[in-house]
C-alpha positions as CSV (number, residue, x, y, z in Angstrom):
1,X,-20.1,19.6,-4.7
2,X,-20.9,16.3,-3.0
3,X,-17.5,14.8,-2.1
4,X,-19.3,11.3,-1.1
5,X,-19.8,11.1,-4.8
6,X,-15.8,10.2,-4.6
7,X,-16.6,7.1,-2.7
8,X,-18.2,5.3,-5.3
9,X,-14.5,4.8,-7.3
10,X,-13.4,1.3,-6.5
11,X,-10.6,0.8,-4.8
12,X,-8.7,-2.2,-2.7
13,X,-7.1,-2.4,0.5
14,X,-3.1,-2.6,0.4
15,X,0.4,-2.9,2.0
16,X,2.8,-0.4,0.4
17,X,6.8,-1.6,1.7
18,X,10.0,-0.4,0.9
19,X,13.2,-0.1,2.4
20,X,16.4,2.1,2.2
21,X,19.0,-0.7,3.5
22,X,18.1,-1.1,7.0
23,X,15.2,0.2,7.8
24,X,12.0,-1.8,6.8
25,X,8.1,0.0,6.5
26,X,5.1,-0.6,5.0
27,X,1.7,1.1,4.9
28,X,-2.0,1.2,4.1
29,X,-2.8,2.1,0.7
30,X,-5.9,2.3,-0.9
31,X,-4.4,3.7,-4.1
32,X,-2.8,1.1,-6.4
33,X,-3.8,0.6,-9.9
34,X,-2.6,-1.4,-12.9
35,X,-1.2,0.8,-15.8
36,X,-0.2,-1.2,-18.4
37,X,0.1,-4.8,-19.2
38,X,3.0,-4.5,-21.4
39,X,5.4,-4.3,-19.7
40,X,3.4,-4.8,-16.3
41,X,3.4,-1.1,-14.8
42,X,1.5,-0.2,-11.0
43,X,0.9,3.2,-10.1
44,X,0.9,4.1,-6.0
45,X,-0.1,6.9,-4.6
46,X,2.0,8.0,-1.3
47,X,2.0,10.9,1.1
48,X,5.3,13.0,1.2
49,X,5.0,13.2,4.8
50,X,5.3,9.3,4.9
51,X,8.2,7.3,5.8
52,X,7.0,4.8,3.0
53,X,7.4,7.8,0.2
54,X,10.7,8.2,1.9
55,X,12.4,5.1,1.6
56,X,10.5,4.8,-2.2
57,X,12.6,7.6,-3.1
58,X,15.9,6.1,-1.8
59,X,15.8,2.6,-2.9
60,X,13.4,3.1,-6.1
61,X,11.8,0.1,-5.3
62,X,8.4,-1.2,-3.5
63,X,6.0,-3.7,-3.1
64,X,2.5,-4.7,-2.8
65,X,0.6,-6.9,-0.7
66,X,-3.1,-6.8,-1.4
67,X,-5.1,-7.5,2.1
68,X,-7.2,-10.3,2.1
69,X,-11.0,-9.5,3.4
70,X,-10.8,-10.6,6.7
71,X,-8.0,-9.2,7.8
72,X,-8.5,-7.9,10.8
73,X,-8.8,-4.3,12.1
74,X,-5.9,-4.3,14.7
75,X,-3.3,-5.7,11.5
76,X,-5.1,-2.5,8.8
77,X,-4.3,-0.6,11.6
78,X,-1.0,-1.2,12.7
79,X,0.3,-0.6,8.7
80,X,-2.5,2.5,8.1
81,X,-2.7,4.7,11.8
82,X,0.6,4.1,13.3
83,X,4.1,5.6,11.9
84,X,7.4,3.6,11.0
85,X,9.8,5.9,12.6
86,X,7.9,5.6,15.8
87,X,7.5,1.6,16.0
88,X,8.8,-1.4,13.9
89,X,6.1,-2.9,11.9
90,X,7.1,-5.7,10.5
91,X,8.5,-7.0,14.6
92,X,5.6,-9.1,14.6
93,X,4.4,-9.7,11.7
94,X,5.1,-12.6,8.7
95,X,7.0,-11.2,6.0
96,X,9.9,-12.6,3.5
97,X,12.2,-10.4,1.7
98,X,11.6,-9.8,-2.1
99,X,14.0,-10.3,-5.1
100,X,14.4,-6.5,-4.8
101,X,15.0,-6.4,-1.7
102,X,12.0,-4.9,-0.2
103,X,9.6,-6.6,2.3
104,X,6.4,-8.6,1.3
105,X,3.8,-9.0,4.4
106,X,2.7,-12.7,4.2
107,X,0.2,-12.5,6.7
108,X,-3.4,-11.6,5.8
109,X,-2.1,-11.2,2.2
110,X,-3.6,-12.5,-1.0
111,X,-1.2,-11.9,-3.9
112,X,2.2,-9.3,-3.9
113,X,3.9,-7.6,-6.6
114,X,7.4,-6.2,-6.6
115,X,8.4,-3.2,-8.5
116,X,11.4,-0.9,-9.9
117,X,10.4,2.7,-9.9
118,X,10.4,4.0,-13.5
119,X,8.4,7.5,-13.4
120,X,6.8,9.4,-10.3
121,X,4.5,11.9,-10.8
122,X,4.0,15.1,-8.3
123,X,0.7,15.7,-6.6
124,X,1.3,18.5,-4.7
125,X,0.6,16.5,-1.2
126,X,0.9,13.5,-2.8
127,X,3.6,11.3,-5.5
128,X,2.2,8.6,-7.6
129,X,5.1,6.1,-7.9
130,X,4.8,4.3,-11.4
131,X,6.9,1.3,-11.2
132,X,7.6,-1.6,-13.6
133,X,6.2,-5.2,-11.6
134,X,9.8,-7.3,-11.5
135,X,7.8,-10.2,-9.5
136,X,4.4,-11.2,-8.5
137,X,3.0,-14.3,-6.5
138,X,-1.0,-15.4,-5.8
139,X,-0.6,-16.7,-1.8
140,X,-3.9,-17.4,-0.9
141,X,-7.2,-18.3,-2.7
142,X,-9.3,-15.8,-0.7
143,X,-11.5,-12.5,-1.9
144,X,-9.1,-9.6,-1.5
145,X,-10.6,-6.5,0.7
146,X,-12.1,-3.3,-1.1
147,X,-12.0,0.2,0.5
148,X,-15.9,-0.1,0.2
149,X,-15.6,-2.9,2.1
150,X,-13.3,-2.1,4.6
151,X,-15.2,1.6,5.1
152,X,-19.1,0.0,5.4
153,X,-18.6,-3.2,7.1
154,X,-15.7,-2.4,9.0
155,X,-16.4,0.5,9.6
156,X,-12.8,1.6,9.0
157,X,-11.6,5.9,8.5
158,X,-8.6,7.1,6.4
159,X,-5.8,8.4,8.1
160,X,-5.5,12.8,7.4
161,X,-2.1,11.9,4.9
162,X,-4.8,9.3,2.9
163,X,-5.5,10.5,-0.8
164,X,-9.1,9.5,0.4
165,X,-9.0,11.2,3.4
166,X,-12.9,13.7,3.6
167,X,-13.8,15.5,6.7
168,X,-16.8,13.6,8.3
């Protein structure tokens, strides 16, 4: 089977956030996808090992920032190759909190949604997050950045815990 094939599914570049009260994360996701339009639904795709999937769990809430195409390689990797219970990510970075509560990273950022966690679905390694969008914003009128994108002209890798993740 030729794996590669995978890489021709479209996907964007985004910031997953949530929060359990105190403590503030938010990662790389490349899985995010609309479900419905009526009412609005988002699916996510998280790790278990993550802190992110973590504090979704708790608070039932998270948000989406969708990354604008320049944003550069140091900020993708700060959310996507470095871990939340070692470092806090959001120390220097723009963000506002959300009517739900949760964090929404401003910088490099083209549009957010926030959403209440309605349905989760197991994946073995992995829990898609179905939640119903309670807010959404357009901040910037820039190209937001594809996986595609951010793989052949950034020449950017998936972290092991990515759903994307294929042995080179």
């Amino acid at each position: 089977m030729n794996e590669k094939a995978l890489y021709k599914i479209f996907y964007g570049m985004y910031i997953v956030s949530s929060f359990d009260g105190e403590k503030l994360n938010g990662q790389i996701a490349n899985t995010v996808f609309q479900l419905t339009a009526e009412p609005p639904l988002l699916g996510v795709s998280i790790n278990k090992e993550n802190l992110t999937h973590m504090l979704i769990e708790k608070s039932g809430i998270f948000t989406v920032s969708v990354l604008a195409k320049e944003a550069p390689m140091k900020f993708i990797g700060l959310f996507g190759f470095r871990s939340g219970r070692d470092i806090d990510k959001f120390k220097e970075v723009s963000y506002k909190i959300g009517l739900t509560g949760a964090p929404i990273v401003l910088d490099n950022t083209v549009a957010y949604m926030e959403a209440k966690v309605v349905n989760k679905v197991d994946c073995g390694t992995h829990t898609i997050f179905i939640g119903e969008v309670t807010e959404a914003d357009i901040l910037a009128d820039k190209d937001p950045m594809t996986y595609a994108y951010y793989r052949e002209v950034k020449n950017g890798k998936s972290p092991k815990t990515a759903p994307t993740y294929m042995k080179d």
